[in-house]
C-alpha positions in Angstrom: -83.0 55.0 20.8 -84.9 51.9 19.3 -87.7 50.1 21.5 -86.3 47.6 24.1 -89.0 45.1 22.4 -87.6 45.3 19.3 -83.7 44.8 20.6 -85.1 41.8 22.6 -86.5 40.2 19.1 -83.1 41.1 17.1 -80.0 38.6 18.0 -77.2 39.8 17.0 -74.8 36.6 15.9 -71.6 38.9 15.4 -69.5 35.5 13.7 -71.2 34.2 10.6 -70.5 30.8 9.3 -69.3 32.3 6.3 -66.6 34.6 8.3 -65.4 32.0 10.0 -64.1 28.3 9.3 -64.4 25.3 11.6 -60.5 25.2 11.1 -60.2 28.8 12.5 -62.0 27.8 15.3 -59.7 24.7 15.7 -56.9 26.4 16.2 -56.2 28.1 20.0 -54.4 32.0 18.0 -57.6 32.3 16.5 -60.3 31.1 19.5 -58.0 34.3 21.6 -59.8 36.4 19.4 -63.2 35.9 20.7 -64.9 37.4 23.5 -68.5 36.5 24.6 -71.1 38.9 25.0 -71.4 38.2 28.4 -68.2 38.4 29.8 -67.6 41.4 28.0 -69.2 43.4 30.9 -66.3 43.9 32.5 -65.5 46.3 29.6 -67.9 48.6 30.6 -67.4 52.1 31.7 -69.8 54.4 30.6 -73.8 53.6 30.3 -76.5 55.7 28.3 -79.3 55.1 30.8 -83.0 55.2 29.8 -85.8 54.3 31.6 -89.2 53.7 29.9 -92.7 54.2 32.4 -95.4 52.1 30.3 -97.3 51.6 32.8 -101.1 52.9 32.8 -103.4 53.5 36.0 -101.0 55.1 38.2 -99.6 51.6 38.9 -95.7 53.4 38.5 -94.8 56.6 40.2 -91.5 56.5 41.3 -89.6 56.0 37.8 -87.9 59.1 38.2 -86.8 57.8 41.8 -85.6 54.7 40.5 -83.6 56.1 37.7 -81.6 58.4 39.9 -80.8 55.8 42.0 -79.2 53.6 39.6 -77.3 56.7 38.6 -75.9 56.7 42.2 -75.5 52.9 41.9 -73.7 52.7 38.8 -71.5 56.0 39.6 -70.5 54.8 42.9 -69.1 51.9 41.5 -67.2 53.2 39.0 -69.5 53.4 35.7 -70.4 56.6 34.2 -73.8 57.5 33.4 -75.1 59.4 30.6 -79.3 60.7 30.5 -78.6 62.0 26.4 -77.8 60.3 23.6 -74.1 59.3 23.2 -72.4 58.4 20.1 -70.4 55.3 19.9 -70.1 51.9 19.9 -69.3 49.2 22.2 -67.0 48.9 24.2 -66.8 52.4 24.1 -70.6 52.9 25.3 -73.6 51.0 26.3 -77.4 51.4 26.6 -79.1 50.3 30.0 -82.7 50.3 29.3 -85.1 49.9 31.7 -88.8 49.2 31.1 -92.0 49.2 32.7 -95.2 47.7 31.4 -98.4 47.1 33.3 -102.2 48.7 34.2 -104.6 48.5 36.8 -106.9 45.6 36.2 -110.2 45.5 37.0 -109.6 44.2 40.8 -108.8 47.8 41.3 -104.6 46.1 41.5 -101.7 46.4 39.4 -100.0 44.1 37.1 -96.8 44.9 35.6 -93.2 44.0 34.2 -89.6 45.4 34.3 -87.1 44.6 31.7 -83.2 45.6 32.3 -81.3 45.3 29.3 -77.9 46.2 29.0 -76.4 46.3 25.4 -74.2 47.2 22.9 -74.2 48.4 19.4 -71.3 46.2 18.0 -68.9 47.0 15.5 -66.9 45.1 13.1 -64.0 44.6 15.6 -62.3 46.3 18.8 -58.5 45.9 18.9 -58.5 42.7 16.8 -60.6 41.1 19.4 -64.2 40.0 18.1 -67.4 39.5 20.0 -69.1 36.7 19.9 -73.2 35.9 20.7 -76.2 38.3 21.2 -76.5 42.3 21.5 -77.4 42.3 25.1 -74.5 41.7 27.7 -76.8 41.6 30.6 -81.1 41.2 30.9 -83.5 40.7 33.6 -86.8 40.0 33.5 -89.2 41.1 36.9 -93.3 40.7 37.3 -94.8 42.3 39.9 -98.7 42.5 41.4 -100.5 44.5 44.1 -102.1 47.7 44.9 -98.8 49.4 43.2 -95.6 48.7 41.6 -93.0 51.2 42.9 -91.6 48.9 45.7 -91.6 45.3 43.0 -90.1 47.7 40.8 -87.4 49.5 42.7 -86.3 46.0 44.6 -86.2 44.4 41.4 -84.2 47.0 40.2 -81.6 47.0 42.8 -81.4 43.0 42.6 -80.6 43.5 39.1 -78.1 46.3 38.7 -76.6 44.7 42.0 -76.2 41.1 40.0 -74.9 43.6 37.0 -71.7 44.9 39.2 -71.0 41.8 40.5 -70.9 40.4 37.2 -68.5 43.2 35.8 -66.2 42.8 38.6 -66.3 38.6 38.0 -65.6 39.4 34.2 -62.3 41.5 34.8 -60.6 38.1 35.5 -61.5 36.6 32.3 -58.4 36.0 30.4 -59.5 38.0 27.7 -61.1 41.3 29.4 -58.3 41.6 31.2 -55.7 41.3 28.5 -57.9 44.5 27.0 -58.3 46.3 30.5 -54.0 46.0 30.6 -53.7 47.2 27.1 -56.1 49.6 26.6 -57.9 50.5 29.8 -56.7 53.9 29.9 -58.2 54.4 25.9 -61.9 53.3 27.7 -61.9 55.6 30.5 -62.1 58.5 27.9 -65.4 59.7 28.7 -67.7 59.8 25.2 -69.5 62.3 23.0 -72.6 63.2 23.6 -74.4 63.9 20.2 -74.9 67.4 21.3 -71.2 67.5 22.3 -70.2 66.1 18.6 -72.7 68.4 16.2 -71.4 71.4 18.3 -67.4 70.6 17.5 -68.6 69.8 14.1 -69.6 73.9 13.9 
């Protein structure tokens, strides 16, 4: 899995100028085809969930705590969560990422950040439908200071993966989500591989 930092620097413009015409865009048939990033949340059903402790001084101890509770979080509400490395691309599978950076300055306190970054490796197409803007489909950015991070960085995470429901549920309406949810919604609740799960039917 690559470094959040380095997905952050990398946008992903899906429709290059030479793919596209400013006639295709002029006509309504071909605009159909496009689906932003963003609202293409509400195509998400299964999430490969890392979470990254960078933090130095003891300023972070309850990573572990947090990441089980956004298991619960995301599973309660309907979104499956793998901890291994899953093979596929989106819509089929995302990456939640989230990251920790800070240290103990020399005040004896902690200063950190947390990044949540949702994203998708994109492919060429998905059922003639093309999207449209940057790899990540949701991102959050959270600083937090005091004599430890674990409760900035747990309420921060619960603002955000709460904001990142909501979100999917408000993208289900969009015209075009939900013309894929009717379609082919059964097709994305197949659960997918795990890379273990792939080299071993491969034997």
């Amino acid at each position: 899995m690559p470094p959040l930092k380095e997905k952050l620097r990398k946008i992903l413009f899906i429709v290059s100028a030479s793919m596209i015409s400013a006639t295709s865009f002029s006509q309504t048939t071909d605009l159909q085809r496009f689906i932003d990033m963003e609202e293409s949340i509400g195509l998400v059903n299964y999430v490969e969930l890392a979470v990254i402790d960078s933090v130095e001084g003891g300023c972070w101890l309850n990573s572990e705590e947090i990441k089980q509770e956004v298991r619960l979080q995301l599973e309660s509400n309907g979104v499956g969560v793998y901890t291994e490395e899953v093979i596929g691309t989106f819509p089929e599978i995302t990456t939640l990422e989230i990251l920790g950076i800070g240290r103990r300055l020399n005040n004896q306190l902690c200063a950190g950040s947390l990044v949540i970054d949702l994203s998708g490796i994109i492919g060429e197409k998905y059922k003639e439908r093309t999207f449209v803007g940057l790899s990540s489909i949701y991102e959050a950015l959270f600083f937090g200071y005091g004599s430890s991070l674990d409760s900035h960085f747990k309420n921060a995470t619960n603002q955000a993966i709460s904001e990142m429901l909501a979100n999917r549920f408000k993208s289900k309406r969009n015209n075009q989500v939900s013309e894929i949810l009717q379609e082919y919604g059964g097709e994305l609740q197949d659960p997918p591989k795990t890379r273990k799960e792939l080299l071993e039917s491969l034997n």
